[in-house]
N, C-alpha and C positions, 0 to 999 in steps of 0.2 A: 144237120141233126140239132135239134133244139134241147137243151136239156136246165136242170136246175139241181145243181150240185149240193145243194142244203137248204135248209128252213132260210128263210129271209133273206135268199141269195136273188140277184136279180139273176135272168135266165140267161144262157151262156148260148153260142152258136160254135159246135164242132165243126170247121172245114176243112179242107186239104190248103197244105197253103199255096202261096201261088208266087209267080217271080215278081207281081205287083206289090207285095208284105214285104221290099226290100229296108223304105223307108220308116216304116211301122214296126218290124225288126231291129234296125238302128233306134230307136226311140224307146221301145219296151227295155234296151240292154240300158241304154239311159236313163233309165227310172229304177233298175234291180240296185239293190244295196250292194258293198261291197264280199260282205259273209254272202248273198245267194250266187253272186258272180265266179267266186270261188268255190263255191259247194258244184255247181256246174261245169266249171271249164279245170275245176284243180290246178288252178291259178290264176292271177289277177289281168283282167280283160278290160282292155279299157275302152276300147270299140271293134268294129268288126273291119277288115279289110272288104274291097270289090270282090277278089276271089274266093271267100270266106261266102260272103252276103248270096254271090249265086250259087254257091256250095248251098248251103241252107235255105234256099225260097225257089230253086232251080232243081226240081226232085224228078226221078220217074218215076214214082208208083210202083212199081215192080222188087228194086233194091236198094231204092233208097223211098223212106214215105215219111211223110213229117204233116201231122198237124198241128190247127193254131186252134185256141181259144179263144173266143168275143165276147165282148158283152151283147148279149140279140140288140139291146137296144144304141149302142155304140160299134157298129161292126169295124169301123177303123183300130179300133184299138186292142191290141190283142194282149191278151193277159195269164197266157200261158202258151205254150209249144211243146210238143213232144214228136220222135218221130226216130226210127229206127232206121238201121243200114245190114245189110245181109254182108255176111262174112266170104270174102272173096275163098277161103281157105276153105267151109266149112257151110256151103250153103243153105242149111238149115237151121244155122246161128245169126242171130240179127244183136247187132250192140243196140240196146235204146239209152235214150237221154229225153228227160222233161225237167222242164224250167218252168215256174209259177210266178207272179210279179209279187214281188212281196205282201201290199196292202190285200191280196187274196187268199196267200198258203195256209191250210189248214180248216179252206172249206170244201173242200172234195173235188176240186179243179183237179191236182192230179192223178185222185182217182179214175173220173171221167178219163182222162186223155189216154193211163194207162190201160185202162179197159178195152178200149176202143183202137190201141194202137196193139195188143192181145189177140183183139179179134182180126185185125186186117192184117198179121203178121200170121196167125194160124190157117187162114184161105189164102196166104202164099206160101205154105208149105213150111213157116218158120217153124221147129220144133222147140227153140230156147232161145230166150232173152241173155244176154251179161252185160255187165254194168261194172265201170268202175267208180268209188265213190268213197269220200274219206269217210271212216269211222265214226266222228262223231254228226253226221249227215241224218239225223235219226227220221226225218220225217221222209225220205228218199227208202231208207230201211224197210217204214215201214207199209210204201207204197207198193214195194216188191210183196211183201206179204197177200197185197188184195190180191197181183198177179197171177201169183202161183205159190201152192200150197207146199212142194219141195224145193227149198233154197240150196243150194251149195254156195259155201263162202271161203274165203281165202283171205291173209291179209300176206300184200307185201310191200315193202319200202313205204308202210304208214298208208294204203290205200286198199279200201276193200273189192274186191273181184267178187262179183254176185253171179249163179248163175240160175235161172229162173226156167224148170221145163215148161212148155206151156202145154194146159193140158185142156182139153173139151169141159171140163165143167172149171176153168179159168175164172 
């Protein structure tokens, strides 16, 4: 899926990512500033292990689904990730997590990815998104918002528990 996140943004390619994005994933975590590394992982990450790397590029589709964002015209490089896991406990609960490379956050990249990870999470039956995410994360906030229109929130031990129903006009 081809898309263009904003005015003057070059066009972006939505895919499924793949166990090939292992080294491309190592590289994006190496380029994230230290504040988006920890807004992401709620603590400091300084690379990813082997068992990590196929954890995240080694998906099924079904309960775990993760995509990446490109640039269309640099498709090596990816510049965003997001991608949900279904709750063994609760399987119509999916945790999601996106990540934006810094020199792009704040032009609708995570938008797209969470739209799009919304909609592939509602044709597997996902009924709610949760998320957890520190407090002052305000742009993660207020991505949940485009998701879904009723939030429930919680804070505890200084971290916010979001939970996002998703709903057909998401």
């Amino acid at each position: 899926m081809t898309l263009r996140p904003s005015a003057g943004f070059p066009e972006l390619l939505l895919r499924p990512i793949a166990a090939e994005d292992k080294d491309a994933l190592v590289a994006g975590l190496g380029q994230l500033s230290e504040r988006s590394v920890y807004q992401r992982f709620l603590s400091p990450k300084p690379r990813l292990t082997s068992s990590e790397l196929r954890y995240l590029t080694e998906v099924d589709f079904v309960d775990h689904y993760a995509l990446v964002a490109v640039l269309a015209r640099s498709p090596a490089v990816i510049v965003g990730v997001g991608r949900w896991v279904r709750s063994v406990e609760a399987p119509s609960d999916a945790e999601i997590a996106i990540v934006i490379a810094d020199d792009v956050q704040g032009r609708g990249v995570g938008t797209l990815l969470g739209r799009a990870l919304a909609d592939a999470a509602r044709e597997a039956g996902i009924e709610r998104f949760t998320a957890s995410m520190l407090p002052t994360n305000v742009a993660a906030h207020r991505l949940f918002t485009k998701i879904s229109s009723r939030l429930e929130l919680t804070r505890q031990h200084g971290v916010d528990e979001i939970v996002a129903p998703l709903t057909v006009a998401a």
